[in-house]
C-alpha positions in Angstrom: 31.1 10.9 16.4 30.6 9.4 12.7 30.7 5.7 14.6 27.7 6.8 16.9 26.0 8.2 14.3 26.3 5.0 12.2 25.2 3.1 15.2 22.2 5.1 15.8 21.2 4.9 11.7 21.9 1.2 12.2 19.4 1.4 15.4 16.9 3.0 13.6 16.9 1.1 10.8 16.5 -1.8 12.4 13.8 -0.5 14.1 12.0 0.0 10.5 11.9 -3.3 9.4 10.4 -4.8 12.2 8.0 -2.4 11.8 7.7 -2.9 8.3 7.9 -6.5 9.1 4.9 -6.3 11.4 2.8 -4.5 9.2 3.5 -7.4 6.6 2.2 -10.3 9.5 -1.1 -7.6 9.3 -1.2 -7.8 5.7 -0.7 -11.4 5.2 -3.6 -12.1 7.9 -6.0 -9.8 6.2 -5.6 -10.6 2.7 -8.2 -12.0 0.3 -8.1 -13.5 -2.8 -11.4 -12.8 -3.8 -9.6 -8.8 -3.8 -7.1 -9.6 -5.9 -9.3 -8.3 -9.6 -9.7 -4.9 -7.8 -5.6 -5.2 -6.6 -4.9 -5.8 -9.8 -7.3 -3.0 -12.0 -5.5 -0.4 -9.5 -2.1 -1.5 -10.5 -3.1 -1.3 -14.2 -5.1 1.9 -13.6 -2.9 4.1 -11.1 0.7 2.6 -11.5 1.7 0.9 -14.3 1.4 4.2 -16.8 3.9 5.8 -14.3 6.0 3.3 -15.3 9.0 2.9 -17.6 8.4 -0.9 -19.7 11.4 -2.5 -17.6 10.5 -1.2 -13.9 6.4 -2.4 -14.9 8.0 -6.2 -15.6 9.7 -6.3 -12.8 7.1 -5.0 -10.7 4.7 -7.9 -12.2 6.8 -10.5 -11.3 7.4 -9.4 -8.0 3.9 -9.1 -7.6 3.4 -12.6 -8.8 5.4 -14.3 -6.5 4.9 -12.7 -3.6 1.2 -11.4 -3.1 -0.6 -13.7 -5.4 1.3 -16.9 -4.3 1.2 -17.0 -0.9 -0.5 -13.4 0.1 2.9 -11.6 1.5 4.1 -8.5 0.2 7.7 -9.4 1.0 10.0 -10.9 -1.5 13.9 -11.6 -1.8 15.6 -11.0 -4.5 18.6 -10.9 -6.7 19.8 -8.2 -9.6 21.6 -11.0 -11.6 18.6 -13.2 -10.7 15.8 -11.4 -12.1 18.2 -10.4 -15.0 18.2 -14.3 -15.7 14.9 -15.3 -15.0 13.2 -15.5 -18.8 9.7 -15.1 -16.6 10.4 -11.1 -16.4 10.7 -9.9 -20.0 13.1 -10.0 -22.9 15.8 -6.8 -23.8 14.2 -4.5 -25.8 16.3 -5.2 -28.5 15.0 -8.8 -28.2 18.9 -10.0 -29.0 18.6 -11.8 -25.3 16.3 -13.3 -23.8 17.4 -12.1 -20.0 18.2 -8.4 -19.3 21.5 -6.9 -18.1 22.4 -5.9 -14.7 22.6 -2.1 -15.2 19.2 -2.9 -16.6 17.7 -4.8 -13.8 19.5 -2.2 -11.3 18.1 0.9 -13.2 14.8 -0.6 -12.8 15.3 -1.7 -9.3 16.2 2.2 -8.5 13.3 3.8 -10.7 10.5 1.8 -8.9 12.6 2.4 -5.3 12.3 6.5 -6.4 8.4 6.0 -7.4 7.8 4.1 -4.3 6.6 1.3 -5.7 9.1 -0.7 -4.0 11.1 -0.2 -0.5 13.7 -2.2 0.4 13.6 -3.4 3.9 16.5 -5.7 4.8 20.1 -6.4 4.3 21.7 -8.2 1.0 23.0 -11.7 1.6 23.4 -14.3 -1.1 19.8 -15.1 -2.1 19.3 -11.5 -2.8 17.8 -8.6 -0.9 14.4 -8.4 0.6 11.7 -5.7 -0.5 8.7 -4.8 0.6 6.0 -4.8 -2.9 4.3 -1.5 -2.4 0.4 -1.3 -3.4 -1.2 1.9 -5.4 -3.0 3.7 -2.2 0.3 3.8 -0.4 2.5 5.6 -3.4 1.9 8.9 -3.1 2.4 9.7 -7.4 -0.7 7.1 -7.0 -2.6 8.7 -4.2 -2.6 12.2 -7.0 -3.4 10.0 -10.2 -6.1 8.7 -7.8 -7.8 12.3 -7.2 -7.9 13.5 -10.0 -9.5 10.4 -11.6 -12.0 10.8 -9.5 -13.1 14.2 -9.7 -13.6 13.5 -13.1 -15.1 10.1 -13.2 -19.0 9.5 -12.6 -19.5 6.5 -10.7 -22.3 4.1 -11.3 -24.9 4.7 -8.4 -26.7 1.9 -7.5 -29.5 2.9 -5.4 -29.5 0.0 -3.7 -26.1 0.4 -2.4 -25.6 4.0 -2.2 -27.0 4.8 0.9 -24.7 1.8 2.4 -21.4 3.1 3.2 -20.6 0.5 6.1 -21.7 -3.3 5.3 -20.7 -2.9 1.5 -17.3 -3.4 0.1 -17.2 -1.6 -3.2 -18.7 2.0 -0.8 -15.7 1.1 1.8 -13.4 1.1 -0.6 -15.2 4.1 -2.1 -14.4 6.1 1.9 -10.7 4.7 1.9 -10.1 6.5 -1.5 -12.1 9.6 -0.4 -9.4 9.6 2.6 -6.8 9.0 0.4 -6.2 5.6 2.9 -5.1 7.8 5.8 -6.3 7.8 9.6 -9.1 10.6 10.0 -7.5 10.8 13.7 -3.4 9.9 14.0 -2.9 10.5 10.0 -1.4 7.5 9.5 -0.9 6.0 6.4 -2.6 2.8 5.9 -4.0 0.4 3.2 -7.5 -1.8 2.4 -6.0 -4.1 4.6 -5.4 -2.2 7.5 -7.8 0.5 7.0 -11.1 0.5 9.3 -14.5 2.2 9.1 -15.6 4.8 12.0 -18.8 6.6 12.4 -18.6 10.1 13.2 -21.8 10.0 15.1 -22.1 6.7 16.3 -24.8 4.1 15.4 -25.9 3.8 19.3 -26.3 7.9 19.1 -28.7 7.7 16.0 -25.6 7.8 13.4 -26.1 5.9 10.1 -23.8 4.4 7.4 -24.0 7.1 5.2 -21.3 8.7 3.3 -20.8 11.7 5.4 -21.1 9.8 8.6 -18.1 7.5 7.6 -14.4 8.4 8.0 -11.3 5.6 7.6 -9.4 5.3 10.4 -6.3 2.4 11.8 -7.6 0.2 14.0 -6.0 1.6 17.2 -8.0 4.7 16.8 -10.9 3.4 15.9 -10.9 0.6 19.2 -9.9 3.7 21.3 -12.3 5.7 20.5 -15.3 4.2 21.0 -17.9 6.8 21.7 -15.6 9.5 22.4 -17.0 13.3 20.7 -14.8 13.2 17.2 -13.2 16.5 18.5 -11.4 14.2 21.5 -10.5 11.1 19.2 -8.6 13.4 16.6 -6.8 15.0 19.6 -5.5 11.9 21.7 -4.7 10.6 17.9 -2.1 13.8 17.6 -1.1 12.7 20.9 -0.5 9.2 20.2 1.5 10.3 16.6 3.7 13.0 19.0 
């Protein structure tokens, strides 16, 4: 019985990361440089005060070589490597100038348990493969997120505000409102994978306004077309079942 069970974790598992994997070809295909100032001012802003000084160093140079140098957010990796790489950060007690492995592997663990981090694949001899997770997919992000904005005042620039569709700053602006989830299927999703959907649709006299505008993955969105709302959110339900 334990063997079976084992082979159908094993199943599963495997499963995940070509999922995971997947999703990565998705990301890699959609992402722009030219987003990288607003990647980066949400890592400062939403993750790296949840973060102990170790896991945010780590998580840097994770993020530098995987996302910034060649637009993936998969990375393989070694405890005793990054432990060794001078590139990270120093001990605290600034004695050495590479940290130990209970270090490393504490901080490994603390940004798994954040979700700032997933790891996705088996350990071999280069190290083992994670998956660098971005703030609108954490979930202690997604609530840092909220309440930042209930508080903040953004800058309205009547010249943009009524433009919820063809302007990137308001898109991004509906992807936070939604907390980055499909309106429809409730899936989670990022800016990468993340569409735009009109609740009444432009060829039935909707506009791009704010409350016209819900994020939704691109499966929904294409199947919808100009389905009642009502009908979309129900075959989404279906499609999660």
């Amino acid at each position: 019985m334990k063997e079976e069970i084992r082979k159908i974790q094993t199943l599963l598992d495997d499963i995940q990361r070509k999922s995971e994997m997947k999703h990565g070809e998705s990301f890699k295909e959609s992402f722009d440089l030219f987003e990288l100032p607003e990647i980066v001012e949400s890592i400062v802003d939403y993750l790296q005060p949840l973060l102990l000084p170790y896991e945010a160093g780590i998580y840097w140079y994770l993020f530098r070589h995987s996302i910034i140098k060649n637009g993936n957010e998969y990375i393989r990796v070694s405890t005793r490597g990054l432990g060794n790489v001078k590139q990270v950060l120093t001990s605290s007690s600034g004695q050495s100038e590479s940290l130990s492995y209970g270090a490393v592997q504490k901080a490994l663990n603390g940004l798994i348990t954040k979700g700032a981090i997933k790891k996705v694949g088996d350990t071999n001899r280069d190290g083992t493969l994670y998956k660098l997770v971005l703030p609108e997919e954490i979930e202690i992000c997604q609530k840092r997120i909220a309440e930042v904005k209930i508080t903040e005042q953004p800058f309205v620039d009547p010249h943009k505000e009524l433009d919820y569709y063809n302007i990137i700053e308001n898109r991004l602006r509906i992807f936070e409102r939604d907390n980055y989830k499909c309106y429809y299927c409730d899936m989670q999703l990022t800016r990468f994978s993340a569409t735009i959907d009109h609740i009444q649709p432009v060829s039935q006299g909707g506009d791009n306004s704010y409350d016209n505008l819900v994020t939704s993955c691109l499966q929904c969105n294409s199947r919808r077309g100009a389905k009642p709302v009502m009908k979309a959110i129900l075959d989404g339900e279906k499609n999660r079942e």
